[in-house]
C-alpha positions as a Markdown table, in Angstrom:
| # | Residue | x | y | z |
|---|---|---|---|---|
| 1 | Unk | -61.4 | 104.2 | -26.7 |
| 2 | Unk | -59.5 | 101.8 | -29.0 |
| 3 | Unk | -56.6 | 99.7 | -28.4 |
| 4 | Unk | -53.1 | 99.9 | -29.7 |
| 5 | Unk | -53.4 | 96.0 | -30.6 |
| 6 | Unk | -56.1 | 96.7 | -33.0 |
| 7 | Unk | -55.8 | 97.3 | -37.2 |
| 8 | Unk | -54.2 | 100.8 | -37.7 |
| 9 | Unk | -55.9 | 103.7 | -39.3 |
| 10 | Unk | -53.8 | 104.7 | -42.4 |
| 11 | Unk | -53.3 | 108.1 | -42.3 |
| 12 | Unk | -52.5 | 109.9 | -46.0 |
| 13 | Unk | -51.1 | 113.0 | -46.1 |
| 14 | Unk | -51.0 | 115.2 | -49.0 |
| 15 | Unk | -48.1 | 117.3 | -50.6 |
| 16 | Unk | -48.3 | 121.3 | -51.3 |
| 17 | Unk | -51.4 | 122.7 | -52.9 |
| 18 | Unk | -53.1 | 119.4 | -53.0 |
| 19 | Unk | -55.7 | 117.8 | -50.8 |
| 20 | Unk | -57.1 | 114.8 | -49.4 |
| 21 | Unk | -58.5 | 113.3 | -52.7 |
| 22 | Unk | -55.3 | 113.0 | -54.4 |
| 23 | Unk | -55.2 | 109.8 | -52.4 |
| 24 | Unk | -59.2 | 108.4 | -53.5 |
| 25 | Unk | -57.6 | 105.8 | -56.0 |
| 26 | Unk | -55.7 | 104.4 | -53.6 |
| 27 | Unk | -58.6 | 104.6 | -50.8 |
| 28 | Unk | -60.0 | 102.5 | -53.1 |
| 29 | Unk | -57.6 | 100.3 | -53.8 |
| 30 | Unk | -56.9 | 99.9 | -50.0 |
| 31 | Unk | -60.1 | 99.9 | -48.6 |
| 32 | Unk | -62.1 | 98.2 | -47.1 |
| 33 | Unk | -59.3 | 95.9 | -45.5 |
| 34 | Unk | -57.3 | 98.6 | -44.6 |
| 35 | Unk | -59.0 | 101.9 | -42.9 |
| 36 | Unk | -58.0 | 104.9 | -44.6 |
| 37 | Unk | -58.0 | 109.0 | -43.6 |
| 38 | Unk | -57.3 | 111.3 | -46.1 |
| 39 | Unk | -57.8 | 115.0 | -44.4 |
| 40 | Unk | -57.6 | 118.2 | -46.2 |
| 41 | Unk | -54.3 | 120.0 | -44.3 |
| 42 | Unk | -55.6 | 123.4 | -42.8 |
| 43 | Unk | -55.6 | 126.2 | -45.7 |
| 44 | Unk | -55.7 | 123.1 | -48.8 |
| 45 | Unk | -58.6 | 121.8 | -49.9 |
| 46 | Unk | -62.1 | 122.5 | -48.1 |
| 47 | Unk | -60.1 | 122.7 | -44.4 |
| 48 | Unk | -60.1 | 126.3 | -43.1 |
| 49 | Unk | -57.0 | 127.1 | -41.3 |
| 50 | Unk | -57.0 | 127.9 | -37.8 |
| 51 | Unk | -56.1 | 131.4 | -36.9 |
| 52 | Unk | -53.4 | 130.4 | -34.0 |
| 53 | Unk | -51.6 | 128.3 | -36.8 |
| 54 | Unk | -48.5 | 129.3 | -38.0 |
| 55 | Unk | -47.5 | 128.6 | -41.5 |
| 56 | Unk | -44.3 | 126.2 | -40.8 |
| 57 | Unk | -43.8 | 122.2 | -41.1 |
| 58 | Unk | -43.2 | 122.3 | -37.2 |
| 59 | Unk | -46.7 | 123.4 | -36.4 |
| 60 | Unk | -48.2 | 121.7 | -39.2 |
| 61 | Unk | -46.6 | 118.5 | -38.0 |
| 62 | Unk | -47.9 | 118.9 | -34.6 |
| 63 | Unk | -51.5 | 119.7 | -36.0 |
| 64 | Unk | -51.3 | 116.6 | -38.1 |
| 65 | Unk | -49.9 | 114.3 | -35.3 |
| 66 | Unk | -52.7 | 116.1 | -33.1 |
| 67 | Unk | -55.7 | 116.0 | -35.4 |
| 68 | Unk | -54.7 | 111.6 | -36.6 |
| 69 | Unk | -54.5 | 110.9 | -32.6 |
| 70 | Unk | -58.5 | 112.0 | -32.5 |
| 71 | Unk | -59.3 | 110.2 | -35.3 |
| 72 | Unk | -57.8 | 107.3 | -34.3 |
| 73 | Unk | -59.4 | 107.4 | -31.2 |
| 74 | Unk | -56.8 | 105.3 | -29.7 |
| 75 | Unk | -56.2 | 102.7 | -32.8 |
| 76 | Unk | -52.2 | 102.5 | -34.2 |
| 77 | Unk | -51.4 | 105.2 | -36.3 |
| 78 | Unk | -49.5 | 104.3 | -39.5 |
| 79 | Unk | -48.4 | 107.6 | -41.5 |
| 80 | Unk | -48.6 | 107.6 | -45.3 |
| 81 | Unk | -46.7 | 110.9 | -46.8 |
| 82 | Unk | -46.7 | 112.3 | -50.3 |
| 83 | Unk | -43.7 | 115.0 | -51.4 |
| 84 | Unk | -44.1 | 117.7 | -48.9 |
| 85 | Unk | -46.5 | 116.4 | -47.1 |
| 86 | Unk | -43.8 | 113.8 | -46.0 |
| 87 | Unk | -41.9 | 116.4 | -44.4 |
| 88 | Unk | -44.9 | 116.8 | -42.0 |
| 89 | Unk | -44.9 | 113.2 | -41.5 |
| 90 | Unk | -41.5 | 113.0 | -40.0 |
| 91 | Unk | -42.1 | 116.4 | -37.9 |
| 92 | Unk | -45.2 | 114.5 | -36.6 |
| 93 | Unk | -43.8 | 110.9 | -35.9 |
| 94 | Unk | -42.1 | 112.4 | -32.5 |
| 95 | Unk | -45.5 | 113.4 | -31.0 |
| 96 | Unk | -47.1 | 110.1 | -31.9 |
| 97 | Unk | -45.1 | 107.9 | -29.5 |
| 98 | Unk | -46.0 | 104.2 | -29.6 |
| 99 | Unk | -49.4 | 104.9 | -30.7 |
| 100 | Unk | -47.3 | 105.1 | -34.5 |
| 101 | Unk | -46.2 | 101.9 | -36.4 |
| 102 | Unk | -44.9 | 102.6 | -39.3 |
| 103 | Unk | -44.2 | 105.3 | -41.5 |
| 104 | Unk | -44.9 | 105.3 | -45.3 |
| 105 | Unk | -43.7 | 107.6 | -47.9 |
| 106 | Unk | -44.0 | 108.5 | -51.5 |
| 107 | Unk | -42.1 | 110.3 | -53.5 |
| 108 | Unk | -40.5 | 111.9 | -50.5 |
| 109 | Unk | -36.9 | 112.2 | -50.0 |
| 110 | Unk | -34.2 | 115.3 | -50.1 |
| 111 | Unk | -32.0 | 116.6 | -47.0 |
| 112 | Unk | -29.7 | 117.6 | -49.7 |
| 113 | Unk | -29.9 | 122.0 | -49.5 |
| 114 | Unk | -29.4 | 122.9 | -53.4 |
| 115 | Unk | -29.5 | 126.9 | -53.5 |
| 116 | Unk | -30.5 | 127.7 | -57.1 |
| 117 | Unk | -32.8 | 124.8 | -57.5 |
| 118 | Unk | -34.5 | 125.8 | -54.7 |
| 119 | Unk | -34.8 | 129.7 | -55.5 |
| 120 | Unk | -35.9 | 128.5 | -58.7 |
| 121 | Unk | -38.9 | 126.1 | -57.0 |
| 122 | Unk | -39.4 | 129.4 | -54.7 |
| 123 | Unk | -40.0 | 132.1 | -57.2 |
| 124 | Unk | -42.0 | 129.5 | -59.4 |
| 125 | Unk | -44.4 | 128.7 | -57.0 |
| 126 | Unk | -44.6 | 132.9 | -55.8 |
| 127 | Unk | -45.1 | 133.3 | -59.2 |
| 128 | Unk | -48.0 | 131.2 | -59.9 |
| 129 | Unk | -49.5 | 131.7 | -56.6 |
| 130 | Unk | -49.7 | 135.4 | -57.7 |
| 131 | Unk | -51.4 | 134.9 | -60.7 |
| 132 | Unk | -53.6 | 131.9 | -60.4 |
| 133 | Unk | -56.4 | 132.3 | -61.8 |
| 134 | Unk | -58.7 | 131.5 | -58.8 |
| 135 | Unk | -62.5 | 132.2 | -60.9 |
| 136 | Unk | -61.5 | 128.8 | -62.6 |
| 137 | Unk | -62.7 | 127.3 | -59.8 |
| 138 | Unk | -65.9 | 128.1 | -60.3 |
| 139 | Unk | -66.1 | 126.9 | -63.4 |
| 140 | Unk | -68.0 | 123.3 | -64.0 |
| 141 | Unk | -65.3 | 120.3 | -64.5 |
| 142 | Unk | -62.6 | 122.1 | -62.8 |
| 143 | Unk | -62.3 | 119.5 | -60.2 |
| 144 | Unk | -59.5 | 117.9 | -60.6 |
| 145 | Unk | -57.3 | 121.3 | -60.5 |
| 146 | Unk | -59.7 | 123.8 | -57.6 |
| 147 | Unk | -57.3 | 122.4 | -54.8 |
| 148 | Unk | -54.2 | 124.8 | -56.6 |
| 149 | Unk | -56.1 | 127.5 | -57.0 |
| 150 | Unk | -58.2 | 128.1 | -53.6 |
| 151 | Unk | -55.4 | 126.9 | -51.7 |
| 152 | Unk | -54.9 | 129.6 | -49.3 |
| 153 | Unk | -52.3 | 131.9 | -49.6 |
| 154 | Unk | -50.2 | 132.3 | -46.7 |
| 155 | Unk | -50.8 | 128.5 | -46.5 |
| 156 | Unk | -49.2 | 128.0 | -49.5 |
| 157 | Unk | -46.6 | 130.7 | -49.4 |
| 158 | Unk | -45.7 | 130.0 | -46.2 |
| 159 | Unk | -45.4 | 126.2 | -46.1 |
| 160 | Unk | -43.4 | 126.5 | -49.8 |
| 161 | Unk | -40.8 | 128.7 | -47.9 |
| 162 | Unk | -40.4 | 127.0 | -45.0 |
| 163 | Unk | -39.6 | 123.4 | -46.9 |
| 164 | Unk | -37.1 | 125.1 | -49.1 |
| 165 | Unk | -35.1 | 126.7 | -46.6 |
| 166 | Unk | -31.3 | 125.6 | -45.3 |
| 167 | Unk | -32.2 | 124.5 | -41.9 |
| 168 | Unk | -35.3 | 122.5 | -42.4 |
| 169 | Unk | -33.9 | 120.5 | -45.5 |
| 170 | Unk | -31.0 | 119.9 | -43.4 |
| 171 | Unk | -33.2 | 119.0 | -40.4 |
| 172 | Unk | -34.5 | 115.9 | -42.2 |
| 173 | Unk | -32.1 | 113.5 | -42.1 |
| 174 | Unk | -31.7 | 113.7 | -38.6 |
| 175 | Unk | -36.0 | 113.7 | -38.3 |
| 176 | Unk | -35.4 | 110.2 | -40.0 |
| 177 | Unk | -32.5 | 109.1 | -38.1 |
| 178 | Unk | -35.0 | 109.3 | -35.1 |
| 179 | Unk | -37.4 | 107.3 | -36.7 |
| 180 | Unk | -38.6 | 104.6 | -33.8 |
| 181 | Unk | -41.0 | 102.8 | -36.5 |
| 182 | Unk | -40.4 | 100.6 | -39.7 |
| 183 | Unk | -40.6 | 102.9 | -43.1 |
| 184 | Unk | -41.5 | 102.2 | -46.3 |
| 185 | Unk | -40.5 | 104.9 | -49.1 |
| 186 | Unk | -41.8 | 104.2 | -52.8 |
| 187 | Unk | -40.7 | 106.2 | -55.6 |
| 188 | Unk | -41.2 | 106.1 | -59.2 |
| 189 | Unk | -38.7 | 105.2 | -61.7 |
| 190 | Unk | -39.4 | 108.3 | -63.8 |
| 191 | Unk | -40.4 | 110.8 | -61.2 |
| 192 | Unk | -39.0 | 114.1 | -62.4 |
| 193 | Unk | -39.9 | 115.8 | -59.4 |
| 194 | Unk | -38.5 | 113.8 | -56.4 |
| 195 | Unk | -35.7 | 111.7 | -58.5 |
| 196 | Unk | -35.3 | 108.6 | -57.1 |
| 197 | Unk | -31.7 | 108.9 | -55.9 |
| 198 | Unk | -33.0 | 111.7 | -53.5 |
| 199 | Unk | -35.2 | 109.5 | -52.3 |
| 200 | Unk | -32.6 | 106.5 | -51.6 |
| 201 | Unk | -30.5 | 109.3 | -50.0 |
| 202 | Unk | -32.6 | 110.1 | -47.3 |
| 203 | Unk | -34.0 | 107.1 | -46.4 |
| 204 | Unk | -30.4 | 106.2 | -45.9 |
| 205 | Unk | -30.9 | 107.6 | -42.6 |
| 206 | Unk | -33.7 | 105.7 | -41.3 |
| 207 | Unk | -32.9 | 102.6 | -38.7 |
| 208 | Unk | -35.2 | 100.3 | -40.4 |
| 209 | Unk | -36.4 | 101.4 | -44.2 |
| 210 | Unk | -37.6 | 99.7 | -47.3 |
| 211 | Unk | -37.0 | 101.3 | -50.4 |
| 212 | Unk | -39.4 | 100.2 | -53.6 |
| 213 | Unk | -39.3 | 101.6 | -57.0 |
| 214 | Unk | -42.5 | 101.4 | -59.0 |
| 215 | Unk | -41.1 | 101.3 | -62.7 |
| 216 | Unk | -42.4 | 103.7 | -65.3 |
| 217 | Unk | -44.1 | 105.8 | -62.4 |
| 218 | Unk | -43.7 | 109.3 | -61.9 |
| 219 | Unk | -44.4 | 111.9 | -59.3 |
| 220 | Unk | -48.2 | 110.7 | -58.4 |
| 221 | Unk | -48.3 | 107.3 | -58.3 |
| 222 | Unk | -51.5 | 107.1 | -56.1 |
| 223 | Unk | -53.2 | 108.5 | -58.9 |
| 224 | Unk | -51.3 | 107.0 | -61.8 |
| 225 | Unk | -50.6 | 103.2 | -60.3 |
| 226 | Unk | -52.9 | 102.9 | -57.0 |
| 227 | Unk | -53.3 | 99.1 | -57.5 |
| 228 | Unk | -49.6 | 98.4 | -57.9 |
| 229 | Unk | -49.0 | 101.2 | -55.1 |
| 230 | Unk | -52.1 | 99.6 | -52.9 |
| 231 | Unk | -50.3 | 96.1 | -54.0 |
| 232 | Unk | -46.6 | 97.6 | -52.6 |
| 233 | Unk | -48.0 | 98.8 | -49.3 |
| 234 | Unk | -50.1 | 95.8 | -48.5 |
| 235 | Unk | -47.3 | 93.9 | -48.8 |
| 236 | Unk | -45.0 | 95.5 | -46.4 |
| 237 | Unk | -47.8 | 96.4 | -43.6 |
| 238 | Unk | -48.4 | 92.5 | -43.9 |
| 239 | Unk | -44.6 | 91.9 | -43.2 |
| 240 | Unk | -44.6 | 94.7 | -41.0 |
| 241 | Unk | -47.2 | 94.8 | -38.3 |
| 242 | Unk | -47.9 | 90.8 | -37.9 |
């Protein structure tokens, strides 16, 4: 087993019909001082999910907290969230106990419930997943877009629903008010998506946060900036975990 006063694994964790190598430029950019893990979540990506797994940010934050502790194997835990998949990060952080040091997130914010905005995010995303043209997969140079259109279904539905509705965007700010770690929350200047002032909002709530702005960036800046990103985080985990 590993200790608790050793380097901590990095854990990145992707956003809705993404996967785990939306984060390879900033692997790169990180590694090989810092130890990086960038899993598929279960349904996204090539990770199967389990049967007994229900589609929520509850259990997925529990699988996620569950499935970092064994990779860890004992080593600190710091958390590294991108949109959605920072929702799971602070449904996680609770079952991590000291074993987590810090929490990082990008482009992550909200805890503000907006009705039509959110029905119109909802039907969107029903919309494409219903019509995505999953043979494209198969086709050579797809890459970059298969993880949108295998992406399981209920997964995807599921998870999409859960995030937009009133009680788990109002369940956020107190999820960050409970923080027991140092966190970090980067955002860029032009991101369209999560605007930054959503972002400021919620990590208004957190005891001890750091708020940077990457100007010029938008909503993926791990894969449009991953040295100045890389450059940010460094910077903070120095600060933060000597």
């Amino acid at each position: 087993m590993g200790s608790l006063g050793a380097a901590p694994l990095l854990v990145g964790v992707h956003g809705w019909l993404l996967s785990g190598r939306l984060w390879d430029p900033l692997r790169t950019a990180l590694e090989p001082r810092w130890d990086c893990w960038t899993p598929d979540l279960p349904g996204f990506g090539q990770r199967p999910r389990p049967q007994g797994l229900r589609t929520n940010l509850v259990s997925y934050g529990r699988w996620l907290a569950e499935a970092a502790q064994e990779q860890a194997a004992g080593r600190p835990i710091v958390l590294i969230g991108h949109s959605l998949g920072g929702s799971l990060v602070l449904h996680a952080a609770p079952h991590l106990g000291e074993q987590l040091r810090g929490i990082i997130q990008v482009a992550s914010g909200g805890g503000v419930y907006q009705p039509r905005p959110f029905r119109m995010v909802r039907n969107g995303g029903a919309t494409f997943l219903r019509w995505r043209p999953s043979w494209l997969a198969q086709v050579p140079g797809t890459e970059a877009i298969r993880s949108p259109l295998l992406a399981e279904l209920r997964a995807a539905r599921g998870l999409l629903a859960c995030s937009m509705q009133r009680g788990a965007v109002r369940q956020l700010p107190a999820l960050t008010s409970q923080l027991q770690v140092p966190s970090l929350w980067v955002v860029g200047s032009k991101d369209t998506v999560m605007e930054p002032r959503y972002v400021r909002h919620l990590s208004g709530y957190a005891p001890n946060a750091e708020v940077q702005e990457l100007e010029g960036e938008g909503h993926l800046p791990m894969r449009s900036a991953p040295d100045a990103l890389a450059r940010v985080i460094e910077d903070w985990l120095d600060r933060t975990l000597s």
